[in-house]
VOGU-277848 format. One record per residue: residue in three letters; x, z, y of N, C-alpha, C, O in turn. Coordinates in steps of 0.001 Angstrom, whole numbers, padded with zeros to 6 digits, always signed. Layout:
// residues N
ALAXZYXZYXZYXZY/...
This chain:
// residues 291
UNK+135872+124306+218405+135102+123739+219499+133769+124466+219620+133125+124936+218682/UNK+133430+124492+220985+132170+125711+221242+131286+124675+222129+131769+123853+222906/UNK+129684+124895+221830+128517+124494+221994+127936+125654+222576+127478+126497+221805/UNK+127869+125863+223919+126848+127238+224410+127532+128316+223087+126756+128742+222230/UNK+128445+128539+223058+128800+129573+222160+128557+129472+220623+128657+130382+219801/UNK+128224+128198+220416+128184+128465+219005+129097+127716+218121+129561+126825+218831/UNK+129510+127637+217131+131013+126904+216437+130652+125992+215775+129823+126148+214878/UNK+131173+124869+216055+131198+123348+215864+132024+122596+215026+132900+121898+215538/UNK+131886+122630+213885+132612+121973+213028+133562+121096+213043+133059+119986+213224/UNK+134621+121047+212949+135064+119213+212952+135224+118469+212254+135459+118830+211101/UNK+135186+117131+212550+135122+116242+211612+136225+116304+210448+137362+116375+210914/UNK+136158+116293+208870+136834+116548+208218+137746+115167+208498+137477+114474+209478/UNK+138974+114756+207475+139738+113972+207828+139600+112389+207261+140449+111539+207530/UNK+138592+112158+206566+137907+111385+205812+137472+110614+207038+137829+109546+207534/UNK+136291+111821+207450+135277+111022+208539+136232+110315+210021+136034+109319+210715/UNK+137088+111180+210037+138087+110918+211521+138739+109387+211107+138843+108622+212066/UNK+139187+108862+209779+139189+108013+209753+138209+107088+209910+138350+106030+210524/UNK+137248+107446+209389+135867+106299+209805+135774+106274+210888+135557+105136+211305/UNK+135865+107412+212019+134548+107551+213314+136188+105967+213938+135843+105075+214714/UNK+137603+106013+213429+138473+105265+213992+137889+103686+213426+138382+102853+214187/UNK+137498+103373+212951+137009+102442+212191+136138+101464+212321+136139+100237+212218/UNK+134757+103027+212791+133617+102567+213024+133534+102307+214747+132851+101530+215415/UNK+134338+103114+215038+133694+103914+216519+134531+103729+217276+134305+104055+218441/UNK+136155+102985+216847+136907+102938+217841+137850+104445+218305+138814+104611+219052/UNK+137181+105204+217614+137637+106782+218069+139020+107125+217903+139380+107239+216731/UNK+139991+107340+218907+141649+108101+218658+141205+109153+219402+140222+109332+220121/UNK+142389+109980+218986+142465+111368+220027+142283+110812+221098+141096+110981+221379/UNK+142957+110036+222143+143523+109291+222940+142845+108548+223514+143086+108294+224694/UNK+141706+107930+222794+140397+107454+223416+139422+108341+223658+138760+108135+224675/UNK+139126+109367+222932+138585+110382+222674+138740+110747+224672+137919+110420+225529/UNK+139659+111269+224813+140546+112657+226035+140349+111387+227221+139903+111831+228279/UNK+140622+109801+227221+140032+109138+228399+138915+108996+228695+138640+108846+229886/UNK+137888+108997+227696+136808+108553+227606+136248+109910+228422+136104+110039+229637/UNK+136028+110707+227546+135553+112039+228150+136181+112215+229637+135365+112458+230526/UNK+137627+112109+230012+137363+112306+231384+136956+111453+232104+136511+111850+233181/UNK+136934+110029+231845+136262+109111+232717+134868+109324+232830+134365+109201+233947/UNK+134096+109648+231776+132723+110011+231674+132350+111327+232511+131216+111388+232988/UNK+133186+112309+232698+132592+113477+233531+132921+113084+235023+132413+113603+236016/UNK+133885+112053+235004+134468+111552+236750+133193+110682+237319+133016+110376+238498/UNK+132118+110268+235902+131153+108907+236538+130182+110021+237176+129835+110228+238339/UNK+129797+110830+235627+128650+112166+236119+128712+112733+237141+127625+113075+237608/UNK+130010+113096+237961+130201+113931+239051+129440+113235+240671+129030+113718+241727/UNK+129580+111773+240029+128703+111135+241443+127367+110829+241009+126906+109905+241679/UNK+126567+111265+240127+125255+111440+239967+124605+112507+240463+124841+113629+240016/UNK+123403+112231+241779+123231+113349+242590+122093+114090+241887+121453+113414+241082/UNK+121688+115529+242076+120703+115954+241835+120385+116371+239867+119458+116564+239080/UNK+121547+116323+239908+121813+116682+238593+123055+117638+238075+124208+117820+238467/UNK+122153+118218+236874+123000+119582+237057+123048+119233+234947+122132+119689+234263/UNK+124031+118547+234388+124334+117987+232804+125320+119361+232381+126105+120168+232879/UNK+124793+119061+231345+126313+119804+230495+127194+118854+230060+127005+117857+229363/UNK+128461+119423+230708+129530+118413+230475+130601+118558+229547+131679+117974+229657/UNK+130190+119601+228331+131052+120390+227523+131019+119109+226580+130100+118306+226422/UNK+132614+119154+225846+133061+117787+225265+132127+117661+224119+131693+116518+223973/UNK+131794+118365+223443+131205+118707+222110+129768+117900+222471+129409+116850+221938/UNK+129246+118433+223208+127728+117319+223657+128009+115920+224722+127067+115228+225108/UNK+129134+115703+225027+129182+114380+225439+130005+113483+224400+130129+112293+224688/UNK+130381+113796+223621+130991+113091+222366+129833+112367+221659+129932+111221+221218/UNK+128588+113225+221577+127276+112399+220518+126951+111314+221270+127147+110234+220713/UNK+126345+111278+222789+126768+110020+223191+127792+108641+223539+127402+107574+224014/UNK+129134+108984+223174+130169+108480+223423+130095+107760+221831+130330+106597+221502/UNK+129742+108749+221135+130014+107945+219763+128779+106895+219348+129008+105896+218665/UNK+127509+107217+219813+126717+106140+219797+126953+105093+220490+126438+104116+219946/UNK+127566+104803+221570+128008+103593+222156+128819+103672+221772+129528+103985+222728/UNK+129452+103627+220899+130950+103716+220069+132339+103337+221442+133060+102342+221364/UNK+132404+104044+222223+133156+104954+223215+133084+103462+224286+134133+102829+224394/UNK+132194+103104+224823+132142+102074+226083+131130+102850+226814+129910+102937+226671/UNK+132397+103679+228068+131705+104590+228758+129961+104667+229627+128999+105437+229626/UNK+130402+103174+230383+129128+102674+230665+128389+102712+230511+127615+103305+231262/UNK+127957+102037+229274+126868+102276+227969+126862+103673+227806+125716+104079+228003/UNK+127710+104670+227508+127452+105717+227495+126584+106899+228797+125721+107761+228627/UNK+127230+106468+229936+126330+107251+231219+125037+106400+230929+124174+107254+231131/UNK+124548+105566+230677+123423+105032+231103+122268+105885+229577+121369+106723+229653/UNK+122577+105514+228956+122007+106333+227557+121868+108546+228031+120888+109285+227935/UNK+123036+108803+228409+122549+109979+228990+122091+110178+230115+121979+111318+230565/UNK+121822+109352+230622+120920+109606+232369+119271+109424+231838+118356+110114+232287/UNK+119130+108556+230992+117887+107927+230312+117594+109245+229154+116482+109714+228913/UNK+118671+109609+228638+117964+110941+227909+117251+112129+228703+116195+112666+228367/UNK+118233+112518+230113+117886+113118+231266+116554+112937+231801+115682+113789+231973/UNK+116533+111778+232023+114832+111041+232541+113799+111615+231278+112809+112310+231050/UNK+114663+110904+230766+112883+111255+229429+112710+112706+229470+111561+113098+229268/UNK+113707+113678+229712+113162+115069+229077+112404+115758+230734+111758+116780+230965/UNK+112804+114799+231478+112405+115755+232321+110580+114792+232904+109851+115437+233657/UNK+110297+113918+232628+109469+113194+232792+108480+113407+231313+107332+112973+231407/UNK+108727+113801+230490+108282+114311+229225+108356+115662+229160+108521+116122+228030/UNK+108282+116388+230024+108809+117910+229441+107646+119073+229171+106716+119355+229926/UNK+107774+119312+228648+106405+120373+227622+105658+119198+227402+104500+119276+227811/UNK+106028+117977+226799+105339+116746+226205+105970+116878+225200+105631+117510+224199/UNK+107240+116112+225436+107887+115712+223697+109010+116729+224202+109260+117558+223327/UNK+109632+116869+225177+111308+117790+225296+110862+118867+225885+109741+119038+226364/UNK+111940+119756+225842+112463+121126+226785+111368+122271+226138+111035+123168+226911/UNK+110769+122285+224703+110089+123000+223877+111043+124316+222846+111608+124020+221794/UNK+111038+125297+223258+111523+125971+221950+110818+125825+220522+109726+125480+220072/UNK+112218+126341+220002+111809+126188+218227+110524+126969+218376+109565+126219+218195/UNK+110096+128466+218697+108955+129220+218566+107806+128772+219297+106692+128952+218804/UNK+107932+128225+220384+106780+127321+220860+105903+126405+219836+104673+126374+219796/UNK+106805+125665+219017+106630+124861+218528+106115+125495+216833+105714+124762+215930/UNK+106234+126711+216759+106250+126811+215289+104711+126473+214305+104606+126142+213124/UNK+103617+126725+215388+102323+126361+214545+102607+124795+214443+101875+124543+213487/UNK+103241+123457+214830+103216+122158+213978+104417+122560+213200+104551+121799+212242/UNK+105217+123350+213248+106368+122977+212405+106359+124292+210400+107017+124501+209381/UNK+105028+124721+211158+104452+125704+209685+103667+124356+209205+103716+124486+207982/UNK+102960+123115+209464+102614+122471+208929+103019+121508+207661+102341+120875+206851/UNK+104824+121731+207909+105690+121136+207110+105310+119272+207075+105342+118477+206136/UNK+104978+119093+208481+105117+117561+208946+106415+117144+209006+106339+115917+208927/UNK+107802+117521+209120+108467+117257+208842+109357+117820+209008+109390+118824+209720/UNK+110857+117082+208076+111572+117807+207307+112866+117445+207005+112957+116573+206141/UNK+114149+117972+207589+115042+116870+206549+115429+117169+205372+115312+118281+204858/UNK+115883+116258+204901+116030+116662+203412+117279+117548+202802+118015+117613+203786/UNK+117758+118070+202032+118382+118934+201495+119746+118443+201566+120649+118879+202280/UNK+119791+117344+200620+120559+116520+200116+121173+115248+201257+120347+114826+202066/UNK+122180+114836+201289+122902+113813+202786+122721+112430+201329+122651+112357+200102/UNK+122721+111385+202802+122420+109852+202326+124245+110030+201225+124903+111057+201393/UNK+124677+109107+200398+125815+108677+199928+127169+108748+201249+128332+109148+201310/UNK+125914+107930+202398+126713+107925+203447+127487+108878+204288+128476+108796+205018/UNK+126781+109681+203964+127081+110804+204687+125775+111134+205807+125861+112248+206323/UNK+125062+110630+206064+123696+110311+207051+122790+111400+206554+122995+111653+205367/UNK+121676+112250+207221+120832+113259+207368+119816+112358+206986+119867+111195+207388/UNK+118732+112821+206127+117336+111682+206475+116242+112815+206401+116009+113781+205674/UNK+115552+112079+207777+114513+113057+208071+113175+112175+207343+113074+110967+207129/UNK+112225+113286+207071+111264+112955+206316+109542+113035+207164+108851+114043+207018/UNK+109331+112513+207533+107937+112657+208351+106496+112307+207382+106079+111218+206988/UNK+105998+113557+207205+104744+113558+205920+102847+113615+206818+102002+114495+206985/UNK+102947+112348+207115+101907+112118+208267+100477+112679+207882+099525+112511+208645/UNK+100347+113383+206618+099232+113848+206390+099179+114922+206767+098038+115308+207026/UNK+100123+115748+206949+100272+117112+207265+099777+117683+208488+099566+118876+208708/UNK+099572+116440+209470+099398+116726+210858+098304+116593+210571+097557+115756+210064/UNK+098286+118400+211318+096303+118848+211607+096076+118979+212939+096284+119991+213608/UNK+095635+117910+213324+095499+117763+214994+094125+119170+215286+093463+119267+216319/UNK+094046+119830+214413+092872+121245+215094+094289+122047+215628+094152+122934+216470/UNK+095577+121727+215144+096417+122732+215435+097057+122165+216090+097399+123035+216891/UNK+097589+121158+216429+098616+120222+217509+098246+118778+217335+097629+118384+216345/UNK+098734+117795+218564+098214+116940+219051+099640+115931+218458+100776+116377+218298/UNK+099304+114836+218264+100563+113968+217921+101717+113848+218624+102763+113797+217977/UNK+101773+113766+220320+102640+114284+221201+104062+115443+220399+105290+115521+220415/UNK+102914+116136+219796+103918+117655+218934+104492+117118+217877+105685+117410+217800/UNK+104044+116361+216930+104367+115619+216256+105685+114851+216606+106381+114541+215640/UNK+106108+114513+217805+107320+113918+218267+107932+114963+218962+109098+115147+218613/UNK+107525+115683+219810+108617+116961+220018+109221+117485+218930+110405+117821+218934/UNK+108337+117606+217781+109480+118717+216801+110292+117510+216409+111479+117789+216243/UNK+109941+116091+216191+111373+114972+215855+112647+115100+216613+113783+114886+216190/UNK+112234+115529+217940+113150+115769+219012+114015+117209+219133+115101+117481+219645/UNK+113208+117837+218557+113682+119249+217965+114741+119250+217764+115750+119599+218376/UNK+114344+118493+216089+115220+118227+215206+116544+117854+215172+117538+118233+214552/UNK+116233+116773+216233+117493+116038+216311+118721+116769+217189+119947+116809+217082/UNK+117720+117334+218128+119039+118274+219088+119963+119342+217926+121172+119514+217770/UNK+119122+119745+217455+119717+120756+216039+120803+120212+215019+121758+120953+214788/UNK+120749+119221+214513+121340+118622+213584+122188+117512+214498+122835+116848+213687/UNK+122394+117140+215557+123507+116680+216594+124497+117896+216225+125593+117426+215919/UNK+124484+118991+216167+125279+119981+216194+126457+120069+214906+127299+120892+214548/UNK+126074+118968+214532+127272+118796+213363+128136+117475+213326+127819+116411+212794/UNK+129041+117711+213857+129778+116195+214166+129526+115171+213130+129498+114007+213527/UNK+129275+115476+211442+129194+114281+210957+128440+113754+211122+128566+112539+211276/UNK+127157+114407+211186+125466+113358+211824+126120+112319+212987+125810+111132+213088/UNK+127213+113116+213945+127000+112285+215140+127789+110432+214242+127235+109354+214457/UNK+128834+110541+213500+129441+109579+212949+128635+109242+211880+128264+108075+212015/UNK+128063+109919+210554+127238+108797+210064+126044+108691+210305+125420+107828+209687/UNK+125396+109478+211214+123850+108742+211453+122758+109542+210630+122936+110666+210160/UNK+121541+108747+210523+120555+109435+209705+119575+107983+209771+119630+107004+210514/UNK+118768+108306+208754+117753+107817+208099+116167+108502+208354+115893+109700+208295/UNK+115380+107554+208603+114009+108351+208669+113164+107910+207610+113620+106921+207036/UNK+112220+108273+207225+111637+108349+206308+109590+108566+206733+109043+109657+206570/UNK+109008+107627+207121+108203+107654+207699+106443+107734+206522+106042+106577+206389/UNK+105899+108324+206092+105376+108517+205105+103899+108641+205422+103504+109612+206067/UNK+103104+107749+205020+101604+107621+205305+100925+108329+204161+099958+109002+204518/UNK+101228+108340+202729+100334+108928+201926+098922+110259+201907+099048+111483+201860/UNK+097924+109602+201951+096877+110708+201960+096856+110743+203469+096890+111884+203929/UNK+096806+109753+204350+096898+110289+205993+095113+109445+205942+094682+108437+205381/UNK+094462+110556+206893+092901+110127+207150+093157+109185+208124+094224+108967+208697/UNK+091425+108308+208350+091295+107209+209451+091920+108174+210507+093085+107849+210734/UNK+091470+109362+211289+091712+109921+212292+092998+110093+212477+093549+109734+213517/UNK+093793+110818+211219+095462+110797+212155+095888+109646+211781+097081+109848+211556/UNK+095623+108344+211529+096191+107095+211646+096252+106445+212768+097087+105586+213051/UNK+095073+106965+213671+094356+106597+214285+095156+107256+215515+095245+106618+216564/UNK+095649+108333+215410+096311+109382+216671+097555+108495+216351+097677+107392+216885/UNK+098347+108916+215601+099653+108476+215051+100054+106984+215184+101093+106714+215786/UNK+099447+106209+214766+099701+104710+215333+099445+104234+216961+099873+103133+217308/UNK+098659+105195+218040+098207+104891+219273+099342+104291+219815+100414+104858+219604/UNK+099331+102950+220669+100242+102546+221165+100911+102781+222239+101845+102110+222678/UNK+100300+104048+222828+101288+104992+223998+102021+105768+223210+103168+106051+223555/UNK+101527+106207+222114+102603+107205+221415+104230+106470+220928+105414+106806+220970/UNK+103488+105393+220507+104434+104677+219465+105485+103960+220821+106664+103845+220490/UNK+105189+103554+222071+106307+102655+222691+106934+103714+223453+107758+103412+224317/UNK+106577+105152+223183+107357+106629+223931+108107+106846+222744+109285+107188+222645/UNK+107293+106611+221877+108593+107122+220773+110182+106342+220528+111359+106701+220494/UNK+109450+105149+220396+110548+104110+220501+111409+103841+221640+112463+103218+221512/UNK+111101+104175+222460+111682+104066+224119+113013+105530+223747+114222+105639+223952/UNK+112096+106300+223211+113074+107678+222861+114247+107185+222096+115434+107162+222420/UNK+113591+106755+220896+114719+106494+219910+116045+105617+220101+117207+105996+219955/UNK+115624+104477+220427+116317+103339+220887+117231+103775+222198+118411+104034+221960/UNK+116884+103849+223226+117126+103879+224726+117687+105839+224497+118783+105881+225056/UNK+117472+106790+224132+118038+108113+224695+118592+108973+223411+119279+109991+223500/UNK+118137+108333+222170+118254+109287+221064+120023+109407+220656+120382+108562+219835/UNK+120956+110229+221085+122045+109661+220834+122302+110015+219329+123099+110907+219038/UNK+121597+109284+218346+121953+108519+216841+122351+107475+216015+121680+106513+216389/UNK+123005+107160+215181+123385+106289+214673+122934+106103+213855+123539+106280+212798/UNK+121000+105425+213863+119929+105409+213169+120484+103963+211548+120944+102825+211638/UNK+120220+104582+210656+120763+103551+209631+120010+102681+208803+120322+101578+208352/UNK+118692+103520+208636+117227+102606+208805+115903+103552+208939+115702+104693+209354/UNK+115226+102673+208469+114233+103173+208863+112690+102722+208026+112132+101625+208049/UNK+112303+103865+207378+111323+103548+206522+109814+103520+206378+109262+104383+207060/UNK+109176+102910+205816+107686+103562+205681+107216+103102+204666+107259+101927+204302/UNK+106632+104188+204025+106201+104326+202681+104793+104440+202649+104347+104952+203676/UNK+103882+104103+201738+102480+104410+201161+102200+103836+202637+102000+104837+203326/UNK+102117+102938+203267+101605+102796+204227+100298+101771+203994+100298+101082+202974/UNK+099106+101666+205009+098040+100949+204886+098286+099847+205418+099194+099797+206247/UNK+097631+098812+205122+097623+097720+205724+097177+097850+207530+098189+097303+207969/UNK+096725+098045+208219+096383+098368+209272+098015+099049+209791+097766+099623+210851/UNK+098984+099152+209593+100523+099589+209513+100958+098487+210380+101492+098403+211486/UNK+100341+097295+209068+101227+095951+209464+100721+095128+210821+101341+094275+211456/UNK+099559+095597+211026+098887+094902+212196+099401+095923+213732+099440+095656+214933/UNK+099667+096916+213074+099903+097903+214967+101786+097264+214467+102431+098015+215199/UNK+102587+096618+213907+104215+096349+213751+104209+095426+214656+105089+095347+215512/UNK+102893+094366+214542+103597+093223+215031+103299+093593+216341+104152+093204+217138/UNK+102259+094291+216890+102381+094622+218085+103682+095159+218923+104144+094709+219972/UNK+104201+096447+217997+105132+096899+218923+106664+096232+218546+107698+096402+219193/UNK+106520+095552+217499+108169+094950+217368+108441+094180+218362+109628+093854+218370/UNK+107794+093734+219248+107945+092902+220796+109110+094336+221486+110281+094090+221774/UNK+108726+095222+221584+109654+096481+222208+110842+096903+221157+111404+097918+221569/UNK+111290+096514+220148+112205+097218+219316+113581+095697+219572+113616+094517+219922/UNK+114145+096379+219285+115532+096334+219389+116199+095115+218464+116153+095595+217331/UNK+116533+094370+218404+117260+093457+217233+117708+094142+216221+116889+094174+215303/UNK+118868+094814+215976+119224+096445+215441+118499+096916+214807+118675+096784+213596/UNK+117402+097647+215248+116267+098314+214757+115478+097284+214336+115965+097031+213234/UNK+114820+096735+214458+113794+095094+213008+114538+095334+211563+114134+095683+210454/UNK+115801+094985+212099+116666+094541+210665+116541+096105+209688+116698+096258+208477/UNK+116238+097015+210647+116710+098112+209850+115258+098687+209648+115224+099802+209128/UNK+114267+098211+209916+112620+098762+209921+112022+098081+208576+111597+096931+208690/UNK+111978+098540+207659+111477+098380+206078+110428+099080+205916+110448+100310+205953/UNK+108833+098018+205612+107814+098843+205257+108122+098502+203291+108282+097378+202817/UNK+108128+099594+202627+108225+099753+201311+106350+099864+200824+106177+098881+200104/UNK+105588+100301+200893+104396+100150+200710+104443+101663+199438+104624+102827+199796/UNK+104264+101286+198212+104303+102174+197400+105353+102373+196240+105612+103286+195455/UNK+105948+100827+196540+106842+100636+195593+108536+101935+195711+109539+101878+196421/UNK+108235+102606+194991+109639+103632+195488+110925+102981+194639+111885+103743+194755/UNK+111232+101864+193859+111654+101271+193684+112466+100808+194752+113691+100930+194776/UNK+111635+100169+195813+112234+099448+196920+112866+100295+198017+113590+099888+198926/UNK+112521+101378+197808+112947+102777+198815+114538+103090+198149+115490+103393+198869/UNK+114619+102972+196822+116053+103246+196095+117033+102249+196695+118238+102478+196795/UNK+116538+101315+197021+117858+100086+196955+118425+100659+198350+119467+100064+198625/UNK+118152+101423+199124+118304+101998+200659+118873+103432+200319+119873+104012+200742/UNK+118000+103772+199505+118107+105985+199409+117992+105962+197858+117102+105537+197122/UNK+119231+106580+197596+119259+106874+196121+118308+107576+195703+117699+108116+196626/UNK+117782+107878+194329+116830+108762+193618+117088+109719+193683+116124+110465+193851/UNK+118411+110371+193612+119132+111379+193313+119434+112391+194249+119797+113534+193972/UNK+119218+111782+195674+118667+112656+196695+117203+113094+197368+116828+113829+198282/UNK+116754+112438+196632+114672+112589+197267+114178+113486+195951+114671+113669+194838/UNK+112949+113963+196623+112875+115148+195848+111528+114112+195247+111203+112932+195377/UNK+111018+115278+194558+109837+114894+193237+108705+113832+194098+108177+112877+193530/UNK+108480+114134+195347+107075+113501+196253+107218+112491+195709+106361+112100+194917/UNK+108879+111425+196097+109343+110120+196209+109540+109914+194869+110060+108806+194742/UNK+109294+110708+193276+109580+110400+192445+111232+110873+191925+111776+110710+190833/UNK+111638+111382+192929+112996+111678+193242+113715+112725+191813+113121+113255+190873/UNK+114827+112716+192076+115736+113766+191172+115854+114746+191426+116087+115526+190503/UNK+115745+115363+193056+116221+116213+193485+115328+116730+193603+114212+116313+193294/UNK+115712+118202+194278+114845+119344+193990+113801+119750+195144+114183+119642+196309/UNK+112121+120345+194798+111118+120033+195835+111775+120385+197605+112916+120846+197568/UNK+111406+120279+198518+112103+120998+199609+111562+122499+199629+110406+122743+199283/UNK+112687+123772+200164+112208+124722+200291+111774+125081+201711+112447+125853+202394/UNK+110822+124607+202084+109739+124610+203480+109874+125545+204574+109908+125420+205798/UNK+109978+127076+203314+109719+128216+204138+111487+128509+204767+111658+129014+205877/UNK+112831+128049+203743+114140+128182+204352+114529+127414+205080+115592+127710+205626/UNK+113772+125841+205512+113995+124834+206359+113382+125764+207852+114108+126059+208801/UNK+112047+126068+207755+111644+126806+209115+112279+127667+209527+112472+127800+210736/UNK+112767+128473+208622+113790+129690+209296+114964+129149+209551+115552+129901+210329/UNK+115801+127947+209214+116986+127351+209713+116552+127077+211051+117197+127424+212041/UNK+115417+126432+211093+114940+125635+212563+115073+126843+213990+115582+126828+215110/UNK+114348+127742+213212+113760+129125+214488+114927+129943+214947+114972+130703+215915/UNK+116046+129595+213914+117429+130524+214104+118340+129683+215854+119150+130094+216684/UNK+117860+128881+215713+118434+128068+217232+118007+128221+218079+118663+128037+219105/UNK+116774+128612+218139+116191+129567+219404+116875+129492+220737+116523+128859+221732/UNK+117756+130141+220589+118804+130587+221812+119890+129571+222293+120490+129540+223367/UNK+119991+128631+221049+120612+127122+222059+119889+126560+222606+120071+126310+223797/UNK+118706+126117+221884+117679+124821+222823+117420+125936+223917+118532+125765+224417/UNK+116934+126825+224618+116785+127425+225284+117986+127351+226370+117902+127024+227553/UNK+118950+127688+225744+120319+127112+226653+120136+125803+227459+120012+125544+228656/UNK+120178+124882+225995+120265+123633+226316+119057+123123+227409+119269+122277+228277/UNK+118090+123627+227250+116831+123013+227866+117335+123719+229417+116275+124067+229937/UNK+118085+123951+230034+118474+124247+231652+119231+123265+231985+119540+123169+233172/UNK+119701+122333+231071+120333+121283+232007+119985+120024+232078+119619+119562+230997/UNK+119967+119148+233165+119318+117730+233601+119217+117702+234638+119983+118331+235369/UNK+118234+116962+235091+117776+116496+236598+117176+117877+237257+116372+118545+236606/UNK+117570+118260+238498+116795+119291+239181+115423+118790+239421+115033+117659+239714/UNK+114776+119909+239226+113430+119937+239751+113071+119526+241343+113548+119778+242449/UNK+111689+118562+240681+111663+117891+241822+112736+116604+242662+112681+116218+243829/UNK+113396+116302+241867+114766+115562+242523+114159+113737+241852+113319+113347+241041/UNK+114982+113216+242595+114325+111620+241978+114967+111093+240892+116083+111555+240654/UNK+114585+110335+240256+115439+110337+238592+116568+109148+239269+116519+108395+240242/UNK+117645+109446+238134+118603+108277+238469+118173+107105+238192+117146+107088+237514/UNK+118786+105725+238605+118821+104560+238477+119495+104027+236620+120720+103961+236525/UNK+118861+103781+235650+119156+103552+234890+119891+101576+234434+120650+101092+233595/UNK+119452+101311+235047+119046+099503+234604+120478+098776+235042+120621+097561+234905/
C-alpha cells in the first residue's frame, strides 16, 4: 500500500485481529466503508482531499468505521488546517526545525505494552526567543501526521506525556493561555485522527490545577477519564506506562532518547508533508458545514 509514494506497512496479523475487535474492521467493511466515504466526499464542494485508502483508513478507524462520524472528523481536520495554516498546520519538517532542535518534544523509542506511540512534551525546553507556543503545537501536529504513517499507531493509539519540570513563570504562562489550550483541544478531540489512550502530566504546579478546571468544561467525557495529573510521583505514571519503556528523566529503564536521530527521522519526511500539505479546502472557498 502507497502513501504519496511511500510504503506502508500492514497491519501484522495479531493487530488485524484486534483492529476486528476493537474497530469492527473486516476486509469487507474495510472496501464499503471506504467506498461509501469517497461517494460522501465527492459531494463536498470546493474541496480538493486525498482520497487514497491508506489516509482515509486513520479516520475510519478512529470512528471505528461509522462513516458519518468519519466525514465529519475529516472535514473538521480540513477546516482546522486551513483556518490554522502557517499557525499550527501546513508547516514543513525544515520550517519548523529551530523548535524542533529544541528537543520540546519527542516520542519515545520504546511502544506502550499496547502497542501505542507515546509522545513526550518537555515544556521547559520551549525558548519562546526562538518560537512562540503556537510552534509548540505545530510540531505536535507534525508529529502526528508522521507517525499516522504506520498502521499500528492508527489501531493502538498513543499516549502523551505532558511534562512541566523546570518550566519558568513565563512559559507557564504562554503554555497554559486559554486560546492556546481550547485550539489545542478542539485539535485533538474534534480532528486529530488518534486513538488517544491517556493522557498525562507530570511535575506539574499547582496553578495546572486551577487553568483544568477551567478548560475541562470543553473536553470530552473520554478524554477526563483519561487526563491524569501525576504531580511528581513517577510511581503513579507506572501504573499507566511501564518503567521499562521511559528513559532515565522519568526514572525509567530505558535508554536516554537519541535527540539528534529523532530530528533526522523527523526532516527525512520533508517531501510527504509537503505533498500532503496540497490537499483540503481551496483557497479562498467557504469551509464546509461540520455540525
Amino acid at each position: 500500500m502507497n502513501l504519496l509514494d511511500l510504503k506502508i506497512e500492514p497491519l501484522p496479523k495479531a493487530l488485524k485481529k484486534r483492529a476486528e475487535a476493537e474497530l469492527g474492521e473486516t476486509p469487507e467493511v474495510k472496501e464499503r466503508s471506504l467506498k461509501e466515504l469517497k461517494d460522501l466526499i465527492k459531494g463536498i464542494p470546493n474541496i480538493d482531499p486525498l482520497i487514497e485508502d491508506a489516509f482515509l483508513l486513520r479516520f475510519l478507524r478512529v470512528r471505528k468505521y461509522d462513516v458519518q462520524r468519519t466525514l465529519k472528523t475529516l472535514l473538521k481536520y480540513y477546516n482546522f488546517n486551513k483556518e490554522y495554516s502557517k499557525t499550527y498546520a501546513n508547516f514543513l519538517p525544515s520550517e519548523l526545525k529551530p523548535i524542533l532542535d529544541l528537543n520540546v518534544l519527542c516520542v519515545l523509542p520504546k511502544k506502550h505494552p499496547s502497542g501505542a506511540i507515546i509522545f513526550w512534551n518537555k515544556c521547559a525546553n520551549l525558548d519562546l526567543d526562538v518560537g512562540k507556543v503556537d510552534d509548540f503545537g505545530a510540531l505536535g501536529i507534525l508529529f502526528g501526521e508522521i507517525y499516522l504513517l504506520q498502521e499500528s499507531v492508527q489501531v493502538c493509539g498513543a499516549h502523551v506525556i505532558i511534562d512541566f519540570k523546570d518550566c519558568t513563570f513565563q512559559q507557564l504562562y504562554n503554555i497554559l493561555s486559554i486560546t492556546f489550550l481550547t485550539r489545542f483541544f478542539k485539535y485533538l478531540q474534534e480532528c486529530w485522527p488518534y486513538r488517544l489512550k491517556g493522557f498525562h502530566i507530570i511535575n506539574e504546579p499547582l496553578y495546572v490545577h486551577y487553568i483544568y478546571r477551567i478548560i475541562k468544561v470543553f473536553l470530552s467525557k473520554k478524554l477526563k477519564e483519561r487526563f491524569v495529573m501525576h504531580g511528581t510521583d513517577m510511581k503513579s505514571l507506572y501504573k499507566y506506562i511501564p518503567r521499562d519503556v521511559l528513559p532515565p528523566e522519568f526514572e525509567g529503564t530505558d535508554d536516554p532518547v537519541n535527540n539528534e536521530e529523532f530530528r533526522n527521522f523527523i526532516l527525512s519526511y520533508e517531501n510527504y508533508i509537503q505533498k500532503l500539505n496540497q490537499f483540503g479546502f481551496k483557497t479562498n472557498s467557504t469551509e464546509a458545514q461540520t455540525d
